[in-house]
N, C-alpha and C positions, 0 to 999 in steps of 0.2 A: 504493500500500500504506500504509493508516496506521501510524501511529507508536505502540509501545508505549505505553502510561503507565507513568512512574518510579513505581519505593515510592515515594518523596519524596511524589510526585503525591496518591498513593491514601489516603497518612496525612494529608495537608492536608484534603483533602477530608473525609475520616473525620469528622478533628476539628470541621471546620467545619457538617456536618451534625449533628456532636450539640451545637454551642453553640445552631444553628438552633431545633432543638428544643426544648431544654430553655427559649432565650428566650423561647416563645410562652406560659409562666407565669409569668418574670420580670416587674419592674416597676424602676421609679426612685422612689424615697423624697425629697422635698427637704421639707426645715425651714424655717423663717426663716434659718438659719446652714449648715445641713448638709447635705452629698448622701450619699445612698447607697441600696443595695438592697434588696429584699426579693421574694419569688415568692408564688405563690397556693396556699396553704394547703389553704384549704376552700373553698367557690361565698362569695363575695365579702369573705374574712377573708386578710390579708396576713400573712407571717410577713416579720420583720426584725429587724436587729441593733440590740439596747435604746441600745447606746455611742454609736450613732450620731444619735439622735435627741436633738433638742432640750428644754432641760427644761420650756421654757416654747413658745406661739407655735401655729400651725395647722401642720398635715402637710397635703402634696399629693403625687399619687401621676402619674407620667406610667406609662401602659399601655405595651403593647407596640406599637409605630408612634407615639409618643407622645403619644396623644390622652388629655387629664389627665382624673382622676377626683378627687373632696373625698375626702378619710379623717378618723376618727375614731379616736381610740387605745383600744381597748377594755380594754387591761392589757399592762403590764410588769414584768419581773424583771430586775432588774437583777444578781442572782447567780449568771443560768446567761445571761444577755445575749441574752434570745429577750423580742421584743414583741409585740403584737400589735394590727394596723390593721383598721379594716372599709372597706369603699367599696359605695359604695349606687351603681343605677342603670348600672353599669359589669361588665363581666364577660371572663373570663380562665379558661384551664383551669386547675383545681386540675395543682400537680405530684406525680406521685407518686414518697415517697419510701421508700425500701430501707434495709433493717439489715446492714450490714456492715461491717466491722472490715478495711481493707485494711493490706497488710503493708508494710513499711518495704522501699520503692522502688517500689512500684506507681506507674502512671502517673495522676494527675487534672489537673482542670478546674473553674477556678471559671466562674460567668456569671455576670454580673450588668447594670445598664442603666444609663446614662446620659442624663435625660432621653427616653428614651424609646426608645433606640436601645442595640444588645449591646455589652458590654463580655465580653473573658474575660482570664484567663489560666491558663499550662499550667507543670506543674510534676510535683514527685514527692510522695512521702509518707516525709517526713523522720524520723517516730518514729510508730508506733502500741502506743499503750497502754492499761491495763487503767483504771477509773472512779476517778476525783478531784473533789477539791472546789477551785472558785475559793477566791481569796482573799475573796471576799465569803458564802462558805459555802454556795453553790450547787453542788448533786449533780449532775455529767458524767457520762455515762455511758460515756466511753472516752475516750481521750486522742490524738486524732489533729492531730501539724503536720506543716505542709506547706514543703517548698520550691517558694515560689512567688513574682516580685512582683508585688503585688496592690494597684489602685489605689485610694484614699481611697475615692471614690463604687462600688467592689463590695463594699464590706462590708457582708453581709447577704444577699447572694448566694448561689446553691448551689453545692456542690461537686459535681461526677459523676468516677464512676468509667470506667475506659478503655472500657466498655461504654454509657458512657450512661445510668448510675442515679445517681439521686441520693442521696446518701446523709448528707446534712447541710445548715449552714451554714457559712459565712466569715465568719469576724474576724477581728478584732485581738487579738493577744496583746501581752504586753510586747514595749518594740522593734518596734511592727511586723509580728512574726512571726504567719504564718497560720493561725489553727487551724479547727478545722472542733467545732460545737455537732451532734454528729450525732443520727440521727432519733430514738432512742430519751428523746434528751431533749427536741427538740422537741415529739412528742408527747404527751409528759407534761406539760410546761409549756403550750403553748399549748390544752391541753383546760383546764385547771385558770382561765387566763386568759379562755376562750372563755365559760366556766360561772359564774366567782367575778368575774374583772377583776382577780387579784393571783392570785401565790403565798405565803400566809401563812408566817412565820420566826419562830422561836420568842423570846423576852424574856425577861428577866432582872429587869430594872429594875435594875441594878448599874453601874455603872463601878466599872473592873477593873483591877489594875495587876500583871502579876506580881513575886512574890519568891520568892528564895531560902528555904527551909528553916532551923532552924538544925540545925547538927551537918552539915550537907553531906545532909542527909536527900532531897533531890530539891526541886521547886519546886511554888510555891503560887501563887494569885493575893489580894492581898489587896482588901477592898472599901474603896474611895475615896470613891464615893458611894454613895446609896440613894434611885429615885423611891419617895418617897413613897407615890403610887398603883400602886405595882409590884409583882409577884411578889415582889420581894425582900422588899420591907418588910411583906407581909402575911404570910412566912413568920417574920418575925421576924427575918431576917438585920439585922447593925448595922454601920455607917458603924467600919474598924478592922477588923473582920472576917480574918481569914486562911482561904480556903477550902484544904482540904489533897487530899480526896479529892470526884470525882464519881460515886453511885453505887458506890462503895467500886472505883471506879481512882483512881490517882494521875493530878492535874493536869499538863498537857502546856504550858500557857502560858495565854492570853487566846487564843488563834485557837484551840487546840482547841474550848476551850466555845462558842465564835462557830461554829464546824464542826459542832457537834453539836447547833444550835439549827436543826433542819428544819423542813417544815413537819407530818411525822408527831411534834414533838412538843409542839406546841402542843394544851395539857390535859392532857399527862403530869403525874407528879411524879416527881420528883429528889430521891435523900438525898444533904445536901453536909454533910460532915463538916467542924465548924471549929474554930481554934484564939481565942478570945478570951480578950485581955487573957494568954496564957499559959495558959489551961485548958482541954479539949475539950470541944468542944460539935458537938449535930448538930440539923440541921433538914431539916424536908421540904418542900419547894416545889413548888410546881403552877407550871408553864412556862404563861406567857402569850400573846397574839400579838403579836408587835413593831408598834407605829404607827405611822403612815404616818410618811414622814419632814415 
């Protein structure tokens, strides 16, 4: 008479059939310096995490069973942390991925590869949350960490849900901690890279410092500097400057206005109302695209 199979048994297996899976579009990412992950996007276009990749040097890609393939970096953003790789002559199924928002304690899974071989790990969904911006001013389109631990080389890797969808990527947060770049922002970003080779971010031409108000009145930023060839200076803003209001809200610091520089505003214009020398003054600026670094 054979022997039941334990749950234990049936969840191992479970799990281990959807890392199977989902590896056969994963890949391993190596730099000159750096390992890590990334899956098959589109028929021969990689998606991977931008933090992870080197800023100089050649990308090599190990396939799945690890048979390497040359990449090309066809564009990064480094504000939502989504790249983007091509490989010629080598092929892999695209993954497809799903839109969902799992709730705080759902069960997931990263994958990711190691030279050419799966990596995973398993965990929960430590917080899910509504869309934010990095500190680099790149628009998320939900806020999903994980409790996970997750090794250097699977970052850039996908997350799946307890069914086996995928529905993001895997980074690095501060500390360490795992978040997931989910699909609605991959796909916005990686069409934009696939089409342009960048996501455009809007310019200023200013270095910015915040201040105090006087009277306790709220906070300003005031201007430090001005490029010369910049939005700034061709709206007539001046080095001294106190910006009070943007668009007639009050100023929130130097990372708002870095927050509110997208790339739907590059060719806007902006009324920034200002305080010089003690008198008020306004100007209107046409928002520029920021330059390569």
């Amino acid at each position: 008479m054979a022997t039941p199979a334990l749950p234990l048994q049936d969840l191992s297996d479970a799990l281990a059939h959807l890392v199977s899976r989902a590896a056969a579009s994963v890949v391993a990412v190596r730099g000159t310096r750096a390992q890590s992950s990334g899956f098959v996007w589109r028929p021969g276009l990689i998606v991977t995490a931008d933090e992870a990749l080197d800023d100089e040097g050649g990308i090599a890609v190990a396939l799945p069973g690890g048979a390497p393939a040359a990449a090309t970096l066809v564009g990064r953003d480094p504000a939502t942390d989504v790249a983007l790789l091509r490989i010629d002559g080598a092929s892999a199924p695209p993954l497809a991925l799903h839109s969902a928002l799992l709730p705080a304690g759902a069960l997931v899974c990263a994958v990711g590869s190691l030279q050419g071989g799966s990596i995973s790990a398993f965990g929960t969904v430590a917080f899910a949350g509504g869309a934010w911006r990095s500190l680099r001013g790149g628009e998320i389109d939900a806020r999903i960490e994980l409790d996970m631990s997750l090794r250097r080389s699977g970052e850039g890797g996908v997350a799946l849900d307890a069914s086996g969808r995928a529905f993001g990527m895997v980074v690095f947060g501060p500390r360490r901690q795992a978040l997931v770049i989910p699909t609605a922002t991959i796909e916005r970003v990686a069409a934009m890279l696939a089409t342009h080779g960048k996501v455009p971010r809007g310019y200023l031409g200013l270095g910015l410092q915040p201040t105090p108000l006087d009277g306790g009145e709220g906070l300003g930023v005031m201007v430090m500097s001005v490029d010369p060839k910049g939005p700034g200076a061709a709206a007539g803003v001046r080095q001294g400057d106190l910006i009070v209001t943007w668009d007639d809200r009050p100023i929130q610091g130097v990372r708002m206005l870095l927050r509110a520089l997208g790339p739907d505003t590059v060719g806007s214009t902006i009324k920034l109302a200002l305080r010089r020398a003690g008198d008020p003054a306004e100007v209107r600026l046409t928002v520029g695209e920021r330059p390569a670094a």
